[in-house]
C-alpha positions in Angstrom: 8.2 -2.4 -6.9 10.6 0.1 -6.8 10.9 0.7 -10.5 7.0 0.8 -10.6 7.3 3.8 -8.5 10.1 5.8 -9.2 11.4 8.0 -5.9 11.0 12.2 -5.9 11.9 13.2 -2.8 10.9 13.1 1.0 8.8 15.4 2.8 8.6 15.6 6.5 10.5 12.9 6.5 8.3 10.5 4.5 9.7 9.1 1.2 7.0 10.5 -1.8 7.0 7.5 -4.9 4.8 9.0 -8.0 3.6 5.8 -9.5 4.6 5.4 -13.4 0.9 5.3 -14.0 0.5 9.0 -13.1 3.5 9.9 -14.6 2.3 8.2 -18.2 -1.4 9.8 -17.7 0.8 13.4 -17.0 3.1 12.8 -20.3 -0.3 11.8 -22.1 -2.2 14.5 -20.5 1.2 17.4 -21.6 0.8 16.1 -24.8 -3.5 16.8 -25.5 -3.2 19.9 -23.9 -1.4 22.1 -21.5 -4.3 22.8 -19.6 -5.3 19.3 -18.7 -1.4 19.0 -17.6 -1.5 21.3 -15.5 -4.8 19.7 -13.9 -2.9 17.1 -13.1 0.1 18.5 -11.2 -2.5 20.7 -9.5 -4.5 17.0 -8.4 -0.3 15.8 -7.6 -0.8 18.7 -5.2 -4.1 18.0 -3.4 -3.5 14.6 -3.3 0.4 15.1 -2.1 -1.2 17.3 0.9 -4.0 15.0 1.2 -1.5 11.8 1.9 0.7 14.1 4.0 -1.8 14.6 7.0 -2.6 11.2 7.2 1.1 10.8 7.5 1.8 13.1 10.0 -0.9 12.2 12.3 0.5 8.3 12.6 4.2 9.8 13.1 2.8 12.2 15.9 1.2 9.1 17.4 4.3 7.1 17.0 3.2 4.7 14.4 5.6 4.1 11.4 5.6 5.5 8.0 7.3 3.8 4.9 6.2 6.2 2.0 3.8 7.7 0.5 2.9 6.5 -3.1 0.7 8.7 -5.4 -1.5 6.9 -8.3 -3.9 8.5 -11.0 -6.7 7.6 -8.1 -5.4 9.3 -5.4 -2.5 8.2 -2.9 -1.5 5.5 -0.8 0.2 6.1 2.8 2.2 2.7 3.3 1.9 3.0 7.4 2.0 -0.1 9.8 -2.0 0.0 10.7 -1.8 -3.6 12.8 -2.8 -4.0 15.9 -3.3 -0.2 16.5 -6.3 1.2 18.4 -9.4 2.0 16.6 -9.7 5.3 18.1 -6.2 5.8 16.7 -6.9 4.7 13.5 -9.8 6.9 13.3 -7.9 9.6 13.5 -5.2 8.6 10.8 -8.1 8.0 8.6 -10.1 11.1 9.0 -7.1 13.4 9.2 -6.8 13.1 5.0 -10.4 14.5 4.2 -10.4 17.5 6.7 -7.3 18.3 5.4 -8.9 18.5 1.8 -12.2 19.8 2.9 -10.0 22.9 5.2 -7.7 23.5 1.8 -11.1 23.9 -0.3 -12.4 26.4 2.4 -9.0 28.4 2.2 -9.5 28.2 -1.4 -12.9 28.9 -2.1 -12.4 31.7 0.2 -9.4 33.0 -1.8 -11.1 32.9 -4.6 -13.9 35.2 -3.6 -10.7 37.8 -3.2 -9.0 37.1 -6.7 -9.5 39.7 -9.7 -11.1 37.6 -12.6 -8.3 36.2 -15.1 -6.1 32.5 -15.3 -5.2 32.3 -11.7 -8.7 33.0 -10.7 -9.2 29.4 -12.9 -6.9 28.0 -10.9 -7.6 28.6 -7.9 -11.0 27.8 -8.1 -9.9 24.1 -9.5 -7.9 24.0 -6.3 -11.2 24.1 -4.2 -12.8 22.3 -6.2 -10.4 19.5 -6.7 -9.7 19.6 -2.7 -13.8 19.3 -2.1 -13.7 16.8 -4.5 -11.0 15.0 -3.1 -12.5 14.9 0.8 -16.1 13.4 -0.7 -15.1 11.1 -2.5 -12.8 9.6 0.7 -14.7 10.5 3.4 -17.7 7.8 2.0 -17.6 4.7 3.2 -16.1 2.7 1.0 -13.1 0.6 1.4 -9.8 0.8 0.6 -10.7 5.0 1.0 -10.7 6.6 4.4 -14.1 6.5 4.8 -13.9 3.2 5.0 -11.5 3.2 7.6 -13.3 5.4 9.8 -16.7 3.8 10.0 -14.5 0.4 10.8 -13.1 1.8 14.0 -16.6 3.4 14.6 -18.2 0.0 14.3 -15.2 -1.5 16.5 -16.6 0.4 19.4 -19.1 -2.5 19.7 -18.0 -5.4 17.4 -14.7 -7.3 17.3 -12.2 -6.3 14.2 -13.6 -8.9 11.7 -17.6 -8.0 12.1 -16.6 -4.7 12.1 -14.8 -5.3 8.5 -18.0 -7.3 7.1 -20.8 -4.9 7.8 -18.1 -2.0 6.8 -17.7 -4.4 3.0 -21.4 -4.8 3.1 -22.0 -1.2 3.3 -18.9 -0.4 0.5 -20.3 -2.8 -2.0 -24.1 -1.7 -2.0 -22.6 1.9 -2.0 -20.6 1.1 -5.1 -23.4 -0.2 -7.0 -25.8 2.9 -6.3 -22.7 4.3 -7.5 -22.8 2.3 -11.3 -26.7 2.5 -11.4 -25.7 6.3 -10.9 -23.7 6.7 -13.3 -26.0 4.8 -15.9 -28.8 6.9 -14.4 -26.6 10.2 -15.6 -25.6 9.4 -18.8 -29.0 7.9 -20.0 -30.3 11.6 -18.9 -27.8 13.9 -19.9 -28.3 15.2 -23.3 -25.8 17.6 -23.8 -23.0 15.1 -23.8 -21.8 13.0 -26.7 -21.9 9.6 -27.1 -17.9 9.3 -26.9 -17.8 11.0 -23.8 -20.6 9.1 -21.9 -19.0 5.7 -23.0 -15.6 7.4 -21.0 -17.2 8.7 -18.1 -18.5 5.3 -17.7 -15.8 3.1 -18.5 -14.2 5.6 -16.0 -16.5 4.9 -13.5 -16.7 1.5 -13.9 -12.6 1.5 -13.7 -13.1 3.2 -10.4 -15.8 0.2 -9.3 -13.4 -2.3 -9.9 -10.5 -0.8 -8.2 -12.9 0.3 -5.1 -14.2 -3.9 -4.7 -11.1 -5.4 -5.1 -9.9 -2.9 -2.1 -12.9 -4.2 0.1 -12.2 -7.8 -0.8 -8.5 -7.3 0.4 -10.0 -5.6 3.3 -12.2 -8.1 4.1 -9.3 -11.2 3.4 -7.2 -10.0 5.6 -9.3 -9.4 8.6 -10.2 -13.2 8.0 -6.5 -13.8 8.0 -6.7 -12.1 11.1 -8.9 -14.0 13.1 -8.1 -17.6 12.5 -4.5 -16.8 13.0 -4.9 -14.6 16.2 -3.1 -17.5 17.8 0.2 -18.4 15.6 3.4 -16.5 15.5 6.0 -16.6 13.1 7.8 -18.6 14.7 5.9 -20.9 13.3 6.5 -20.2 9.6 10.7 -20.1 9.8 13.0 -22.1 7.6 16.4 -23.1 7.9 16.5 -23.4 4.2 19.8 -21.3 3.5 23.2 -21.1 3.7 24.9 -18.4 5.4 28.1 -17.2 4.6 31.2 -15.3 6.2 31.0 -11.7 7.0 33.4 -10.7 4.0 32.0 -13.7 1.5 33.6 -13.6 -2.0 32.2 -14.7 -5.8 33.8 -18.0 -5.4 31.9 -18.2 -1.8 28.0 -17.9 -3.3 29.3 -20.1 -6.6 30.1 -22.7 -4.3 27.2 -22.1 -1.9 24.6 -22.5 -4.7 26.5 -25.3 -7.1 27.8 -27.9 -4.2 25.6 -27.2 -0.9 21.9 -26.9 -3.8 20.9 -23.3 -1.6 19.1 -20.7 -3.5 19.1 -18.5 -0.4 22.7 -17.4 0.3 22.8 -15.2 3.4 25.8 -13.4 5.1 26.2 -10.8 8.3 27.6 -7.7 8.1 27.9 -5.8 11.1 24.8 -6.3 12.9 22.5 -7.2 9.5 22.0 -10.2 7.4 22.2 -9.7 3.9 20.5 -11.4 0.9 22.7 -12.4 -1.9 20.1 -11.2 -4.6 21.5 -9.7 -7.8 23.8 -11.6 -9.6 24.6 -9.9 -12.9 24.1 -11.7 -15.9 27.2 -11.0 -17.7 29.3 -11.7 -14.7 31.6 -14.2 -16.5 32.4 -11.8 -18.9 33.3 -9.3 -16.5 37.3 -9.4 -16.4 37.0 -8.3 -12.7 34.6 -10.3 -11.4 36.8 -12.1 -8.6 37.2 -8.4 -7.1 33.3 -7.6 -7.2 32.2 -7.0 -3.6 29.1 -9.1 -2.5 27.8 -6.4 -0.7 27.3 -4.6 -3.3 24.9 -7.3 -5.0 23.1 -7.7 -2.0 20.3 -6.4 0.4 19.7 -6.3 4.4 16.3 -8.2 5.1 13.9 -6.9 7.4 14.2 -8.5 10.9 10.9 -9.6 13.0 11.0 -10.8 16.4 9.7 -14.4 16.5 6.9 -13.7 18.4 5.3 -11.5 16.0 2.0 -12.4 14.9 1.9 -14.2 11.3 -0.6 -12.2 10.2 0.9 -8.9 11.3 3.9 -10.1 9.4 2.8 -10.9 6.1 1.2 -7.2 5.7 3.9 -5.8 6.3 6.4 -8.1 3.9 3.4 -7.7 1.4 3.3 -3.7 2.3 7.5 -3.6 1.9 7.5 -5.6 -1.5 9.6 -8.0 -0.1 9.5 -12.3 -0.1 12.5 -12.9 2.2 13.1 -11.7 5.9 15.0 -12.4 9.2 13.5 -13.9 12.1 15.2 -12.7 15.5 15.0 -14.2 18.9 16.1 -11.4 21.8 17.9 -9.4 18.9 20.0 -12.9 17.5 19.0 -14.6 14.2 17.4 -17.6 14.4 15.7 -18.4 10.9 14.1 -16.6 8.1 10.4 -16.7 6.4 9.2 -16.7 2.7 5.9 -14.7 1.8 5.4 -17.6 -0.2 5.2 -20.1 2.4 3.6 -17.7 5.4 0.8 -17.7 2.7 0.7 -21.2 2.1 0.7 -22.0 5.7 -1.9 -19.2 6.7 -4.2 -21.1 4.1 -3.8 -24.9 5.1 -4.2 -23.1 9.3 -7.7 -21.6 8.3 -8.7 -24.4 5.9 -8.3 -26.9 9.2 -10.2 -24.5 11.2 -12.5 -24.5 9.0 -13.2 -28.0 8.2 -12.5 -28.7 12.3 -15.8 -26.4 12.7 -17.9 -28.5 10.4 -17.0 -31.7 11.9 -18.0 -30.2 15.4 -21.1 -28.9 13.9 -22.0 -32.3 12.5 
């Protein structure tokens, strides 16, 4: 995950990631035509700004940030959203399009004020990249904000997981008005060519796609949600390791993995447990491979308490990119938990909900 989305810097605090997609459509983009290259660090911009107020407003409300993560699409804020308030998420949400819709005001306003020439142009793709920007979030369509924000309107009488249907319901019918649209346009429009109609709708359809998946995974894991309101992750720990001494050696994982058959190999340094994870290749080559410190081929897991819920859990492993982490009881470890297997379990729970509520029906 990390080389997907190579690291820039850290603004206010927040790590910024500029996924490789954006940075192969800037190269390709540098390469057509200067202009459309600097389009796109312009969009970087809006979009930078536009994930930024989101990312303030959950770090003044004391909610978590991991990093921000721009794509061609627009940006992703990787905050911890579970078991917030909805009034609280509303605000998270909507903070992203005022901030775009009060940076195209500021624009449009400068541009009234700019003497005719390039960074007139300019400024006047600002606003309208910025209005742009706030429209298309601000509609209610998941995974976008506006999305978001009619959920924790609709919370205010429905529980979490009707809220989430009607909100889907409402995103998928708006994103085939939004195909039909698009076919609508293109039929019409004349002064197009054919070349560039078959983009703007493979474009579009692009866009679709990416916009229903969202609402499916929207709509998944508020069903994960519900049926597993009850377990904790407790529930989901394996003793399926081997952990080591503080200061293990080569010889210590070799013998961990060939004699005791572990896969995970696990040691505590300090107050952390480590994950033996990257084991070079050409290590029996290496002359000095008795002297290679393990910490240094390793990484700290992320610790839960074991009363965590399971589903709060798994979003944030899934969020994080990671398959391994610590389970603690009162700040000791006790066990850790596999993505894999929190999945597996969260399936065969809501499967024998499921099939108990038919039986009771019957």
């Amino acid at each position: 995950m990390a080389n997907a989305s190579p690291y820039i810097g850290r603004v206010y605090g927040v790590p910024i990631e500029l996924h490789w997609t954006f940075i192969l459509m800037m190269l390709f983009a540098l390469v057509i035509s200067l202009n459309l290259f600097i389009i796109f660090v312009l969009l970087f911009i809006c979009v930078l700004l536009h994930e930024l107020a989101h990312s303030v407003t959950a770090i003044r409300n004391g909610i978590e940030v991991k990093k921000i993560i721009l794509y061609p699409l627009g940006g992703g804020s990787m905050i911890d959203m579970d078991d917030i308030p909805p009034k609280l998420e509303f605000r998270i949400a909507i903070a992203g399009p005022i901030s775009s819709f009060l940076l195209g005001f500021i624009f449009g306003i400068a541009v009234i004020f700019t003497p005719a020439g390039t960074l007139e142009l300019f400024i006047q793709l600002l606003f309208i990249l910025n209005i742009l920007l706030a429209v298309f979030n601000i509609l209610p369509w998941f995974p976008l904000d506006g999305g978001r924000v009619l959920r924790s309107y609709l919370e205010k009488k429905r529980n979490f997981l009707s809220a989430t249907k009607l909100t889907v319901n409402i995103s998928n019918a708006i994103i085939v008005l939004f195909i039909i649209g698009t076919l609508a346009f293109v039929a019409v429009e004349s002064s197009y060519s054919l070349l560039y109609k078959e983009f703007i709708v493979l474009w579009d359809v692009f866009i679709a796609i990416f916009l229903y998946g969202g609402a499916k995974a929207e709509l998944q894991g508020a069903y994960i949600r519900e049926y597993t309101k009850d377990m904790k992750i407790s529930s989901a720990i394996s003793k399926d390791y081997v952990m080591l001494g503080s200061r293990p050696t080569l010889y210590d994982v070799y013998y961990a993995i060939i004699k005791k058959h572990k896969h995970i190999v696990l040691f505590k340094y300090g107050m952390k447990v480590y994950l033996v994870s990257r084991i070079p290749r050409n290590i029996l080559s290496n002359p000095n491979a008795k002297n290679i410190e393990i910490e240094k081929l390793s990484i700290p897991l992320e610790e839960f308490d074991r009363n965590e819920p399971i589903s709060s859990v798994l979003s944030k492993m899934q969020t994080d990119g990671v398959g391994i982490a610590a389970i603690t009881r009162s700040g000791r470890f006790i066990g850790i938990v596999q993505a894999q297997h929190i999945e597996s379990l969260i399936s065969l729970h809501m499967a024998h909900n499921r099939g108990s509520a038919k039986n009771i029906n019957k």
